[in-house]
Structure formats: C-alpha cells, structure tokens
PDB file with SEQRES, HELIX, SHEET and CRYST1 records, atoms N, CA, C and O in Angstrom:
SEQRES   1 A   79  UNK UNK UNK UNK UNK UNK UNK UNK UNK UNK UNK UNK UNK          
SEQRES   2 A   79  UNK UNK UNK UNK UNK UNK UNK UNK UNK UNK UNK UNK UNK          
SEQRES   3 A   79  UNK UNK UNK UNK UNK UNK UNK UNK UNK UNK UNK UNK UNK          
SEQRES   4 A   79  UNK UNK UNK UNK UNK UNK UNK UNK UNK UNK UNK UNK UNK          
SEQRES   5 A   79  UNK UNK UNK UNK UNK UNK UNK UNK UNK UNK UNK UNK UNK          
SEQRES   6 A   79  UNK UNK UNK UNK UNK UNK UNK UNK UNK UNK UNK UNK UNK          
SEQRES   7 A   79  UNK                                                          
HELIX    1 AA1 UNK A    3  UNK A   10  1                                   8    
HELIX    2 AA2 UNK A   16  UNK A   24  1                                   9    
HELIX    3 AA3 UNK A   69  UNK A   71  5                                   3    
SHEET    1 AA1 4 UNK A  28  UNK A  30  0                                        
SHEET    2 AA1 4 UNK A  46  UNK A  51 -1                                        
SHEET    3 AA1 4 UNK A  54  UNK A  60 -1                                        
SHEET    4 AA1 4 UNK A  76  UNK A  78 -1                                        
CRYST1    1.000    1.000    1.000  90.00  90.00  90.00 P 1           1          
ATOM      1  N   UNK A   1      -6.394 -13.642 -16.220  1.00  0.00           N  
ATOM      2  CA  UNK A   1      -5.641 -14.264 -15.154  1.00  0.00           C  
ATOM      3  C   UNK A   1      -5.266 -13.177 -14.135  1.00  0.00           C  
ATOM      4  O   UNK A   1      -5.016 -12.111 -14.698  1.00  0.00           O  
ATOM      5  N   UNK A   2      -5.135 -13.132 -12.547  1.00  0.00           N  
ATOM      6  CA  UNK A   2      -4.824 -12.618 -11.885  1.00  0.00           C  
ATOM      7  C   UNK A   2      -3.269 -12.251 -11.957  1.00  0.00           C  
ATOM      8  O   UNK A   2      -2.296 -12.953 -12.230  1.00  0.00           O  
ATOM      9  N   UNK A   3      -3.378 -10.960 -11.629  1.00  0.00           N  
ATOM     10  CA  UNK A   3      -2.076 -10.414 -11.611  1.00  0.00           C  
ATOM     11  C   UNK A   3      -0.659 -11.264 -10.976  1.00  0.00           C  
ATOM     12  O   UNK A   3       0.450 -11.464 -11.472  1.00  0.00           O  
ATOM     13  N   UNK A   4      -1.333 -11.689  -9.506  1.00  0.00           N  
ATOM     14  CA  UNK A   4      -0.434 -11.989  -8.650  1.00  0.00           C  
ATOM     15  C   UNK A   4       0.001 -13.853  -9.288  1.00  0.00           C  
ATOM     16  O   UNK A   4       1.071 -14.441  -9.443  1.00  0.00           O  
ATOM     17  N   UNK A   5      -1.054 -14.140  -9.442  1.00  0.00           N  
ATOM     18  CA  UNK A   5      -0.921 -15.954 -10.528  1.00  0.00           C  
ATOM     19  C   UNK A   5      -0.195 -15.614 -11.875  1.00  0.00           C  
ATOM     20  O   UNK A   5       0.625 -16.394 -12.359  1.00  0.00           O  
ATOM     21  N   UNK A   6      -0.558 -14.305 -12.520  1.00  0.00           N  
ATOM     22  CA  UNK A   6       0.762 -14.188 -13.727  1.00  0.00           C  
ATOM     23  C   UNK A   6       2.064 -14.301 -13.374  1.00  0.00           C  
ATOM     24  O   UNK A   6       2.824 -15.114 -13.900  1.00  0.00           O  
ATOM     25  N   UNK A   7       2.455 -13.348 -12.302  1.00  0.00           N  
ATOM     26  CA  UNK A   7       4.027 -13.594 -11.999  1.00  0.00           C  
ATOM     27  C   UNK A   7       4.260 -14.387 -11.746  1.00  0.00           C  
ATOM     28  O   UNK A   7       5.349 -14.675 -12.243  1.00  0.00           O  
ATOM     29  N   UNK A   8       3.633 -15.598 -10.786  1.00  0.00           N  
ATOM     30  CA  UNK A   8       4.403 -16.482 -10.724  1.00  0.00           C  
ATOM     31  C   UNK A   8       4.147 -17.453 -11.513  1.00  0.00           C  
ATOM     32  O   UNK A   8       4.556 -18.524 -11.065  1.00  0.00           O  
ATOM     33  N   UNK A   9       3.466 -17.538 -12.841  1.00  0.00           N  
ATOM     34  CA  UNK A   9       3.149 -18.676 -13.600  1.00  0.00           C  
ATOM     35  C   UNK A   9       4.784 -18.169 -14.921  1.00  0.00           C  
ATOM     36  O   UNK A   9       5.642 -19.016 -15.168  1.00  0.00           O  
ATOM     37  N   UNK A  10       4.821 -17.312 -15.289  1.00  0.00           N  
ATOM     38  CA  UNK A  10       5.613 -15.737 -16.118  1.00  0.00           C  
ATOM     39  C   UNK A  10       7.105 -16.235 -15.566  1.00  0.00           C  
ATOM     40  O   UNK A  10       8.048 -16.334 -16.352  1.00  0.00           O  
ATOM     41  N   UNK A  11       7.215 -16.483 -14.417  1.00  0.00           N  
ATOM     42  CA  UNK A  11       8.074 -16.899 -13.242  1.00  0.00           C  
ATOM     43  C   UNK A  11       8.855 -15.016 -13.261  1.00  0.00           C  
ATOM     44  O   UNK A  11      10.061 -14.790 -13.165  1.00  0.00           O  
ATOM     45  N   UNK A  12       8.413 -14.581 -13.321  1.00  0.00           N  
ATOM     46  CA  UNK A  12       8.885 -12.936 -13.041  1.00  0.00           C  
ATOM     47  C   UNK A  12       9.295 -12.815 -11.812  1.00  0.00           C  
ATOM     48  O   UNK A  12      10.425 -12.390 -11.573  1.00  0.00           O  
ATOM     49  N   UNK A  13       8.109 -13.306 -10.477  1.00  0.00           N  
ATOM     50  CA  UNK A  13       8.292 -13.961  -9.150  1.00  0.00           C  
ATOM     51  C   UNK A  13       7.954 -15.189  -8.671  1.00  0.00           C  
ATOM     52  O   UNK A  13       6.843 -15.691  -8.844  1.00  0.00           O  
ATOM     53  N   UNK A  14       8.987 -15.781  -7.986  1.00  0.00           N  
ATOM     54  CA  UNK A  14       9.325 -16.852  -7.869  1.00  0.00           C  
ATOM     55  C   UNK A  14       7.717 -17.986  -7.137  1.00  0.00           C  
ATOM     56  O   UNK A  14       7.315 -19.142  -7.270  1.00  0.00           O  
ATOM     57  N   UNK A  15       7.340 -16.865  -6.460  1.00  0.00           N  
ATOM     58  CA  UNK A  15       6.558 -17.591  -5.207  1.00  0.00           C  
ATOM     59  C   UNK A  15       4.788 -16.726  -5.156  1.00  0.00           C  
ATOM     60  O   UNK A  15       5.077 -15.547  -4.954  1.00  0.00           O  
ATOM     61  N   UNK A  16       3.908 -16.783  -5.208  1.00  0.00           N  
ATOM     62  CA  UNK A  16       2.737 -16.231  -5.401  1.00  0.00           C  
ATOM     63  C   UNK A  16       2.325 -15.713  -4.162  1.00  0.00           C  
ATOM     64  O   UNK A  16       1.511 -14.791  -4.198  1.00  0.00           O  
ATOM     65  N   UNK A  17       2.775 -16.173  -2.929  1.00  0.00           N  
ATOM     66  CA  UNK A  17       2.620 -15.288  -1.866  1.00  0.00           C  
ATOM     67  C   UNK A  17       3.404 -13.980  -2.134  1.00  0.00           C  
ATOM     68  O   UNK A  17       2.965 -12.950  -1.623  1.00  0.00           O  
ATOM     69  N   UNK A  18       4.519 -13.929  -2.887  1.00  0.00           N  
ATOM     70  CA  UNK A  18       5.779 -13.321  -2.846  1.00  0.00           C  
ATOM     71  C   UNK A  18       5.108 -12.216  -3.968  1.00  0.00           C  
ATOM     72  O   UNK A  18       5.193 -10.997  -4.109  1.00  0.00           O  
ATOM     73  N   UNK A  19       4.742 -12.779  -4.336  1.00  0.00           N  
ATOM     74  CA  UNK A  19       3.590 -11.274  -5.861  1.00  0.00           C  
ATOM     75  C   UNK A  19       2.909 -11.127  -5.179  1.00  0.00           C  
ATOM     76  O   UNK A  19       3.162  -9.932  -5.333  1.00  0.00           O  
ATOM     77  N   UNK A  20       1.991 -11.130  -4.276  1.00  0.00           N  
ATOM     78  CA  UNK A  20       0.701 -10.681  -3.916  1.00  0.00           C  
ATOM     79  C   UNK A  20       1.590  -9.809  -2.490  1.00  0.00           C  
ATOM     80  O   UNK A  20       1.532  -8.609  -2.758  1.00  0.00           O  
ATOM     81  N   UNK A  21       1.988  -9.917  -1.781  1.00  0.00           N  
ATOM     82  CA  UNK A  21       2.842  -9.252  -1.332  1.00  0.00           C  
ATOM     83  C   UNK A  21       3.357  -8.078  -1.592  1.00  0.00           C  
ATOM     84  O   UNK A  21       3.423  -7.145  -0.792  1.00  0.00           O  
ATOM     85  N   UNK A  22       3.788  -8.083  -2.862  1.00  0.00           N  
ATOM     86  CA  UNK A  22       4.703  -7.253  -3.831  1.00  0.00           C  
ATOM     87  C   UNK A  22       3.449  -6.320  -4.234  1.00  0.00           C  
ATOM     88  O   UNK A  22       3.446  -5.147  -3.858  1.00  0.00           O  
ATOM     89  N   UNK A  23       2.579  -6.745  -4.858  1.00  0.00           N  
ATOM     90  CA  UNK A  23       1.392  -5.910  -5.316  1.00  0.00           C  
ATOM     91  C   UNK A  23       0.555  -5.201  -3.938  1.00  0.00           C  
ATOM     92  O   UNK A  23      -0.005  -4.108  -3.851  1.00  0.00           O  
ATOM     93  N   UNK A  24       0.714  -6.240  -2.978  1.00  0.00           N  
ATOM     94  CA  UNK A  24      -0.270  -5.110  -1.805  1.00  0.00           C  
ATOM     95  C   UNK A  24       0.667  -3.714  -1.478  1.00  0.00           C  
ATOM     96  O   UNK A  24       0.272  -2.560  -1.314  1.00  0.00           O  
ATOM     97  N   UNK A  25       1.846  -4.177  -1.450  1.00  0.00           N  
ATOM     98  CA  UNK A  25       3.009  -2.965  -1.248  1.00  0.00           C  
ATOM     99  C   UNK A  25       3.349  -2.155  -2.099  1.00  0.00           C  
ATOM    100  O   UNK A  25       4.356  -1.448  -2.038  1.00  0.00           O  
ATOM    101  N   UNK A  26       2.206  -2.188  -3.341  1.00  0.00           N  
ATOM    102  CA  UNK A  26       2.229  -1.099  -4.286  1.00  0.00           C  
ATOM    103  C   UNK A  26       3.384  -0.914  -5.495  1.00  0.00           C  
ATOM    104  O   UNK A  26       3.509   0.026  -6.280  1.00  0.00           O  
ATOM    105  N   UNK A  27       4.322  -2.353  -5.348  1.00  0.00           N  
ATOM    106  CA  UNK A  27       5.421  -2.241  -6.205  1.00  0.00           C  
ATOM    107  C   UNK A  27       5.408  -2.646  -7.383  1.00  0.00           C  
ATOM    108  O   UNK A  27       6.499  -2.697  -7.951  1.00  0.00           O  
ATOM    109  N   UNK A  28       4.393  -2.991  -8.002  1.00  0.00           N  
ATOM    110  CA  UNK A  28       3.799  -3.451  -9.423  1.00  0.00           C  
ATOM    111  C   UNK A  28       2.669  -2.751  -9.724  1.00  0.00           C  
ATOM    112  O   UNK A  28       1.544  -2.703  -9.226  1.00  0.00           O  
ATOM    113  N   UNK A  29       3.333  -2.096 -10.858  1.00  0.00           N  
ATOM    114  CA  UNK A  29       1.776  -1.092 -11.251  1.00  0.00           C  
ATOM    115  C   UNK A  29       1.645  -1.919 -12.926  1.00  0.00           C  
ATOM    116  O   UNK A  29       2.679  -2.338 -13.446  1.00  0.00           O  
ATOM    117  N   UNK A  30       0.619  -2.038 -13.465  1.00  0.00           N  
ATOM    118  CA  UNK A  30       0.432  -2.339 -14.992  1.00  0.00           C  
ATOM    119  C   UNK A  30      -0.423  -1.096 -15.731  1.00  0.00           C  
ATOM    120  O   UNK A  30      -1.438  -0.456 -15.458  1.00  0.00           O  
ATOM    121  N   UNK A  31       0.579  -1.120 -16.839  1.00  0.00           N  
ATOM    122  CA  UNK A  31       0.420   0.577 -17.430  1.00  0.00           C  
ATOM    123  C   UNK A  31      -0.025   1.797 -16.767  1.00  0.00           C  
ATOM    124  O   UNK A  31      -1.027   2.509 -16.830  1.00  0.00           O  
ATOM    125  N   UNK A  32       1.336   1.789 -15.944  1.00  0.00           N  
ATOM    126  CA  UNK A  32       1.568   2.914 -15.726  1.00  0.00           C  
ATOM    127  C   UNK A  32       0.562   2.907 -14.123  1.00  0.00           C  
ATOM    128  O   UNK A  32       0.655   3.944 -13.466  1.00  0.00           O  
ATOM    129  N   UNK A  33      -0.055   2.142 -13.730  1.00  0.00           N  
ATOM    130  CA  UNK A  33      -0.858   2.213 -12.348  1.00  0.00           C  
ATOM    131  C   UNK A  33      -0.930   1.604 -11.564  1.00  0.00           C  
ATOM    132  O   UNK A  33      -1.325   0.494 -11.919  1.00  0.00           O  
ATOM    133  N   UNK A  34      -0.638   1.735  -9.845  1.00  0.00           N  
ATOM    134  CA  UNK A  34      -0.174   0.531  -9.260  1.00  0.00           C  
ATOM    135  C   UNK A  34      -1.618  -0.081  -8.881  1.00  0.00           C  
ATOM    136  O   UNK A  34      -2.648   0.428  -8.440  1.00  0.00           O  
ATOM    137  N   UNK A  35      -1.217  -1.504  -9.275  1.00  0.00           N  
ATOM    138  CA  UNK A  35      -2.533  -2.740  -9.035  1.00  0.00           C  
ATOM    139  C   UNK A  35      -2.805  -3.657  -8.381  1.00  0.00           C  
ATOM    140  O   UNK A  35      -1.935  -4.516  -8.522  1.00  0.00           O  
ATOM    141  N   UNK A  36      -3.551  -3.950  -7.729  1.00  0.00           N  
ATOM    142  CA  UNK A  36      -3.921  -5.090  -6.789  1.00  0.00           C  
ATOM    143  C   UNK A  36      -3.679  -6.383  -7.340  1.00  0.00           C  
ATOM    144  O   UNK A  36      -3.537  -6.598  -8.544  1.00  0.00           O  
ATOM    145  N   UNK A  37      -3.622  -7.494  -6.168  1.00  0.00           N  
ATOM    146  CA  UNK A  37      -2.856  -8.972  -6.809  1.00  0.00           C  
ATOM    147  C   UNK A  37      -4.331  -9.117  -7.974  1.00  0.00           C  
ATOM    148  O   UNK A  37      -4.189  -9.346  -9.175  1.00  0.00           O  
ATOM    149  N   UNK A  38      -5.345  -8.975  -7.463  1.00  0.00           N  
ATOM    150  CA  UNK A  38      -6.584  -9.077  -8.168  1.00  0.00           C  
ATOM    151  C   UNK A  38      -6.624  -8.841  -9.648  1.00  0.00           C  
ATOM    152  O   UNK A  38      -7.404  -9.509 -10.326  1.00  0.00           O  
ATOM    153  N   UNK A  39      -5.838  -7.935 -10.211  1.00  0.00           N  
ATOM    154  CA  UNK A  39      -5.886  -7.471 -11.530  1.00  0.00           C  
ATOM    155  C   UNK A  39      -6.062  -8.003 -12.346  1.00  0.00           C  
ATOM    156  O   UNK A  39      -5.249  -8.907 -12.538  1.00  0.00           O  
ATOM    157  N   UNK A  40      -7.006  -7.872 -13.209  1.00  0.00           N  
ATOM    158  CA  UNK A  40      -6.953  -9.321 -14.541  1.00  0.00           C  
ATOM    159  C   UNK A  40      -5.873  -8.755 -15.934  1.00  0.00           C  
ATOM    160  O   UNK A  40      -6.197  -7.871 -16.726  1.00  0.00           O  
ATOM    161  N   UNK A  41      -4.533  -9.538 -15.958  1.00  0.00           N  
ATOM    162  CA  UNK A  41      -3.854  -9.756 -16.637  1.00  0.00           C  
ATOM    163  C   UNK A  41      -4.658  -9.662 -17.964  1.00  0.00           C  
ATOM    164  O   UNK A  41      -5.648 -10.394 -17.954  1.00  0.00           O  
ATOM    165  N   UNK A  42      -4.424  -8.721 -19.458  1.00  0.00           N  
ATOM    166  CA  UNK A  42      -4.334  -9.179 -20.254  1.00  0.00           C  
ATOM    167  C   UNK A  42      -3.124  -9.034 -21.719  1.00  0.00           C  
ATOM    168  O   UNK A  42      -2.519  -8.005 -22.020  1.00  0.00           O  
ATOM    169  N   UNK A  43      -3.048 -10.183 -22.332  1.00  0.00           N  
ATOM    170  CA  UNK A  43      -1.862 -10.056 -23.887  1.00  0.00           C  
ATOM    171  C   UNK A  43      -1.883  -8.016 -24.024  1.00  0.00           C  
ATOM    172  O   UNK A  43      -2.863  -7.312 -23.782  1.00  0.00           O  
ATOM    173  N   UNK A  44      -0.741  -7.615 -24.390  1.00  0.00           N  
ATOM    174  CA  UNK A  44      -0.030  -6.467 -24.340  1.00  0.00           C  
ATOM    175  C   UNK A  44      -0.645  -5.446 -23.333  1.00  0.00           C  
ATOM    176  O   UNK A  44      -1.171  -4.474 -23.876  1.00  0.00           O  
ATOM    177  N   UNK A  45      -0.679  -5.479 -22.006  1.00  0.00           N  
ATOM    178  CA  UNK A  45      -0.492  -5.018 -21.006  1.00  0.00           C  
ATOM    179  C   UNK A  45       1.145  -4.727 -20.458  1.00  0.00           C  
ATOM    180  O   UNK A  45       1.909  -5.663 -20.693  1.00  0.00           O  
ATOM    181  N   UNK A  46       1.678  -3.669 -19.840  1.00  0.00           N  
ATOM    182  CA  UNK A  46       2.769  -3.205 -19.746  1.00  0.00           C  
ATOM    183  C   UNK A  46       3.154  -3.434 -18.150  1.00  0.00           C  
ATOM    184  O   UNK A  46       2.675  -2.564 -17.422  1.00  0.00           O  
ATOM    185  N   UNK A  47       3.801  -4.275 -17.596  1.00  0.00           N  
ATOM    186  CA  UNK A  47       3.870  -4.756 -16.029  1.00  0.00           C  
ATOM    187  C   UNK A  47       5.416  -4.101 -15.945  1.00  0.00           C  
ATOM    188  O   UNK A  47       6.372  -4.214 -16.713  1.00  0.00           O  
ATOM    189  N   UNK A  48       5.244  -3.348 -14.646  1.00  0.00           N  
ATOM    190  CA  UNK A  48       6.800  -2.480 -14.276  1.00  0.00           C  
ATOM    191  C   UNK A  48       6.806  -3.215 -12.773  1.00  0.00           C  
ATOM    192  O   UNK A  48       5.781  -3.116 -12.098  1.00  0.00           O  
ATOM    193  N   UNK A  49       8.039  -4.008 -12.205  1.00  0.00           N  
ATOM    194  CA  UNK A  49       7.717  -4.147 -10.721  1.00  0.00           C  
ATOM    195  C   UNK A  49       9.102  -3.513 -10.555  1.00  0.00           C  
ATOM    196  O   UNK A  49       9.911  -3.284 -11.454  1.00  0.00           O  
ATOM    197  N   UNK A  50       9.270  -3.196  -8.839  1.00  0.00           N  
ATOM    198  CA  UNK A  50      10.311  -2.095  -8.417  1.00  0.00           C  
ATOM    199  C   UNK A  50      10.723  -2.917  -7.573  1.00  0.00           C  
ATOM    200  O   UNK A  50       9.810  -3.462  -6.953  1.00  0.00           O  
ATOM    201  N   UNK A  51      12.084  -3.329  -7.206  1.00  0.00           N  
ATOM    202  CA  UNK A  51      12.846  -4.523  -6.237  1.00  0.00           C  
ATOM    203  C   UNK A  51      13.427  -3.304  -5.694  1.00  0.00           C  
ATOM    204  O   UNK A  51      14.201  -2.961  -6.587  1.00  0.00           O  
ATOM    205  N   UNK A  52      13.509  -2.478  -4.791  1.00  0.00           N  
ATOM    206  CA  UNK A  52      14.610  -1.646  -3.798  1.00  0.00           C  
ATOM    207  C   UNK A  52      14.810  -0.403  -5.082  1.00  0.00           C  
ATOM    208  O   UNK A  52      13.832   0.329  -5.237  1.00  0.00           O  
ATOM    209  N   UNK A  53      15.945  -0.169  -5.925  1.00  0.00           N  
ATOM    210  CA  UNK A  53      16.396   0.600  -6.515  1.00  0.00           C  
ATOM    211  C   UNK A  53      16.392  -0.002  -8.217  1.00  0.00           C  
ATOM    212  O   UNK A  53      16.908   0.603  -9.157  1.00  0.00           O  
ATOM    213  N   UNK A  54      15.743  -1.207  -8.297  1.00  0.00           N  
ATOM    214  CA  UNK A  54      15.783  -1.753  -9.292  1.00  0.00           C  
ATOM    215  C   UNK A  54      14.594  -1.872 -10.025  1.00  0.00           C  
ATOM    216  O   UNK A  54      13.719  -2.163  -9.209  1.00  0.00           O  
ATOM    217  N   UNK A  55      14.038  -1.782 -11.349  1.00  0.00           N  
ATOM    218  CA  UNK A  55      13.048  -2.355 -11.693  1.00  0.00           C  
ATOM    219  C   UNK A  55      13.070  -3.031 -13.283  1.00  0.00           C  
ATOM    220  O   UNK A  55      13.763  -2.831 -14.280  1.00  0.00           O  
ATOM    221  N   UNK A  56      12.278  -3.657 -13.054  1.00  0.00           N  
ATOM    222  CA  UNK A  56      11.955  -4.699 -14.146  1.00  0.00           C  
ATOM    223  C   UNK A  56      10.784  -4.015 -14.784  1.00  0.00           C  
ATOM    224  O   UNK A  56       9.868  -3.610 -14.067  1.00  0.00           O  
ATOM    225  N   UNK A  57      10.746  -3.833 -16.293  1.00  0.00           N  
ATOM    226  CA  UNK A  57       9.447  -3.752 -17.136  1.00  0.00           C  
ATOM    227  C   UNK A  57       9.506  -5.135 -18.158  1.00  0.00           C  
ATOM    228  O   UNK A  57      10.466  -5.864 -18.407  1.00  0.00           O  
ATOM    229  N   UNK A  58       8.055  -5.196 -18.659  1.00  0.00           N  
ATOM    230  CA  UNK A  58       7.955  -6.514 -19.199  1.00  0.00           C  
ATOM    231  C   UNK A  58       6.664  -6.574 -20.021  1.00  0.00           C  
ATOM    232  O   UNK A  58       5.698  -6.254 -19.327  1.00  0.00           O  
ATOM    233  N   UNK A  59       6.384  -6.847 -21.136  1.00  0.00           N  
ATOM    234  CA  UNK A  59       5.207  -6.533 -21.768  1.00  0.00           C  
ATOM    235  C   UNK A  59       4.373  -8.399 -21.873  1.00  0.00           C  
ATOM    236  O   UNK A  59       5.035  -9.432 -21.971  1.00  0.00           O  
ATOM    237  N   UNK A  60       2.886  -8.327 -21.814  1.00  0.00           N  
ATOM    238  CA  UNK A  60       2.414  -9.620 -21.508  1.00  0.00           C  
ATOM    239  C   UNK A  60       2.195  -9.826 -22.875  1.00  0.00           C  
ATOM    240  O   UNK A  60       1.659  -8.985 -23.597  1.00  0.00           O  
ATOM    241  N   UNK A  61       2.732 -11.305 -23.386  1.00  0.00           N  
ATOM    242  CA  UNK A  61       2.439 -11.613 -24.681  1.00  0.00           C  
ATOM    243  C   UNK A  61       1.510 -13.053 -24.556  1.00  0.00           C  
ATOM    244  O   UNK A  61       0.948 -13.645 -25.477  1.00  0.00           O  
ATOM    245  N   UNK A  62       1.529 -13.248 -23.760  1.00  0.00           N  
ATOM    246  CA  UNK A  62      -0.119 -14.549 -23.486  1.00  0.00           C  
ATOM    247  C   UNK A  62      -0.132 -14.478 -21.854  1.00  0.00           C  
ATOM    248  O   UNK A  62       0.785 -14.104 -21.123  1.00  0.00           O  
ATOM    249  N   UNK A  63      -1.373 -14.924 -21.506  1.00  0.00           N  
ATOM    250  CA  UNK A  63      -1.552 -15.696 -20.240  1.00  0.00           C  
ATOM    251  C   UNK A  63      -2.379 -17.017 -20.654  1.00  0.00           C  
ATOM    252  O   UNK A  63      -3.407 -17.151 -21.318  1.00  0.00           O  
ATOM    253  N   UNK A  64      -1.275 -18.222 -19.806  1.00  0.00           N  
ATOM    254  CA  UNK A  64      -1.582 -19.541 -19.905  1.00  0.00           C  
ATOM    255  C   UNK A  64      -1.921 -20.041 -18.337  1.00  0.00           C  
ATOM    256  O   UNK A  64      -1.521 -19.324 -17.420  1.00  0.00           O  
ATOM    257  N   UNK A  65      -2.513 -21.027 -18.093  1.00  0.00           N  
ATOM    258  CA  UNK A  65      -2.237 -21.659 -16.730  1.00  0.00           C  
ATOM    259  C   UNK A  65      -1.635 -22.469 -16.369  1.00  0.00           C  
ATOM    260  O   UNK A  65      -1.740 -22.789 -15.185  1.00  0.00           O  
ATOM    261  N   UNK A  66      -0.781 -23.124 -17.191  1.00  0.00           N  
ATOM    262  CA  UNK A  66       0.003 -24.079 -16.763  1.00  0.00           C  
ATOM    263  C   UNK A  66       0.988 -23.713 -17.873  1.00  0.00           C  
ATOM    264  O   UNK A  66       0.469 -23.241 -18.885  1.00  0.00           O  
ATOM    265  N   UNK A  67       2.462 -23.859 -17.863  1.00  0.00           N  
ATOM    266  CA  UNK A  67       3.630 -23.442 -18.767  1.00  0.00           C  
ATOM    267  C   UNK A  67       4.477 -23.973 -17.774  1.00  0.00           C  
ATOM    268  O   UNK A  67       4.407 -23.881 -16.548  1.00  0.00           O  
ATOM    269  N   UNK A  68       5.616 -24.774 -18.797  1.00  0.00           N  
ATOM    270  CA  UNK A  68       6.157 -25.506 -18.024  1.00  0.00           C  
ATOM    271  C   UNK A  68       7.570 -24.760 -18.059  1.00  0.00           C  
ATOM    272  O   UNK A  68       7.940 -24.442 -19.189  1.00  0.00           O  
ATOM    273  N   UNK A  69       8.339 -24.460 -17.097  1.00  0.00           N  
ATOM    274  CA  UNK A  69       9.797 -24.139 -16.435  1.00  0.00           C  
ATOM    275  C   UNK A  69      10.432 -23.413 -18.228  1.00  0.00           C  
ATOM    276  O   UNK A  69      10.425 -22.201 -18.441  1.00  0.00           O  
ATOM    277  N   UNK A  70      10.707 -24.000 -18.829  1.00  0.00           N  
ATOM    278  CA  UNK A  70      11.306 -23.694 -20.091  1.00  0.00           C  
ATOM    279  C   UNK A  70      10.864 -23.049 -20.695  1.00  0.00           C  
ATOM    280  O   UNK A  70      11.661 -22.260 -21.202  1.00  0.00           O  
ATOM    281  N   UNK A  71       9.585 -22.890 -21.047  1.00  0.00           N  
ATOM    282  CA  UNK A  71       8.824 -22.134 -22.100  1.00  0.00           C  
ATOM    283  C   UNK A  71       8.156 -21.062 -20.862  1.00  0.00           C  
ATOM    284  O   UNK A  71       6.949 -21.050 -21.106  1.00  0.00           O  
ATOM    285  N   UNK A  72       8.344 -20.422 -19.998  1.00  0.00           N  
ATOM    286  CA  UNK A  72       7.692 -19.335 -19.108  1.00  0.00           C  
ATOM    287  C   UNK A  72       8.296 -18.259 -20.032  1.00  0.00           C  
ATOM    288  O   UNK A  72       7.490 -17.595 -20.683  1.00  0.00           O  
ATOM    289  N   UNK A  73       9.322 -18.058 -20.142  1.00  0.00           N  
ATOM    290  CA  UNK A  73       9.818 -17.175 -20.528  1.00  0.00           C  
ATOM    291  C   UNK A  73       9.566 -16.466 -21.940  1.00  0.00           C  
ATOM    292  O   UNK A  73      10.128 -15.517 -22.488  1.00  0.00           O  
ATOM    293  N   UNK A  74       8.425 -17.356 -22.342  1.00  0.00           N  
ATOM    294  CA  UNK A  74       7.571 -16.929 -23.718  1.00  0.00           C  
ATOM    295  C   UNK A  74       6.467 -16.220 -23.589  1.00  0.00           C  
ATOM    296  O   UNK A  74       5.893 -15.817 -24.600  1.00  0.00           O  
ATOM    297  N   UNK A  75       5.943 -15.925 -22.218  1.00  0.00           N  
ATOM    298  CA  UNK A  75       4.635 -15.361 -21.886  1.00  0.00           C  
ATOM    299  C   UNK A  75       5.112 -13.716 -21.603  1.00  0.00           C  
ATOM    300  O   UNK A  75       4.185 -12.954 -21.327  1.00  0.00           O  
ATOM    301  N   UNK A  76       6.174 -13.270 -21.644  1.00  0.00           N  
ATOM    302  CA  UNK A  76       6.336 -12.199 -21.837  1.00  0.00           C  
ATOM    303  C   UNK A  76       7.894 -11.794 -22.848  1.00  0.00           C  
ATOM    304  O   UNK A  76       8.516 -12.534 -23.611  1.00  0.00           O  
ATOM    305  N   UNK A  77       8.114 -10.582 -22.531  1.00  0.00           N  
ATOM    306  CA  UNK A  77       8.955 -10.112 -23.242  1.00  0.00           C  
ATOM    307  C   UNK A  77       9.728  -8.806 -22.399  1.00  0.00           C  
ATOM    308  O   UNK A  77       9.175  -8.013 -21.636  1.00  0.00           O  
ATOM    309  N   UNK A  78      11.036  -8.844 -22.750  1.00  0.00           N  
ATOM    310  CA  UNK A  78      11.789  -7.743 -21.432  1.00  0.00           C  
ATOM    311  C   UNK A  78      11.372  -6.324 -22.421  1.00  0.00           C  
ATOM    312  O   UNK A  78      11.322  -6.289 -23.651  1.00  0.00           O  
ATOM    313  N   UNK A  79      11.098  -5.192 -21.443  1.00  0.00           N  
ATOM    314  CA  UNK A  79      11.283  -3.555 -22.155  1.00  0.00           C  
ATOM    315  C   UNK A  79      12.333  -3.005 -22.250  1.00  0.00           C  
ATOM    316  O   UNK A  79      12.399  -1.881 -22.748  1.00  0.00           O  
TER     317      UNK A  79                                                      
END                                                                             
C-alpha cells in the first residue's frame, strides 16, 4: 500500500492530500529515511512523521484497504 493511502487509511493523517503533502516536504521518513507518498508500506516497517517540534513514531502492524473508524487504530502501534 502506498505510503501516503496508509496514513490516511491508519488515520495517523486525517486527509490524503494532507500525507502526500507531508511526505513531499520530507516530514515522514520510514526506517529511518525520508520517503515519497509512493512508498510501498509494509507489516513492521518503522514510520516517524515530524509536525513543527513534534513527532510521532509508529510501527506498521497490517495494511488493509478499507478499516472502518474504530478498528484504524489496530493497523499500527505507538513507539
């Protein structure tokens, strides 16, 4: 699955323009390298994104394509 369609399926980011965005601006690297929205997502891959002074790490424990509002929060795990 594409990087920029994980976050917002993950709901990590809200909006998929809003990840692909985020990834052209270099603020999401996965293990350790910053990656294009293009990236193919896979199960235990290590995703760090950087909001201003803040960042989020998060390890991928599936990619699905459809997950509904409640259960997103099963496709990964906080670091």
């Amino acid at each position: 699955m594409r990087l920029d369609k994980y976050l917002k399926v993950s709901r990590l980011i809200k909006r998929r323009t809003v990840a692909c965005d985020a990834c052209n601006a270099g603020r999401v690297s996965v293990n350790g390298e910053v990656r294009k929205a293009s990236y193919d997502v896979k199960p235990g891959d290590i995703i760090e994104i950087r909001f201003g002074e803040k960042s989020v790490k998060a390890e991928v424990l599936s990619t699905q394509e459809v997950v509904k509002k409640e259960e997103a929060s099963e496709l990964f795990k906080y670091i």
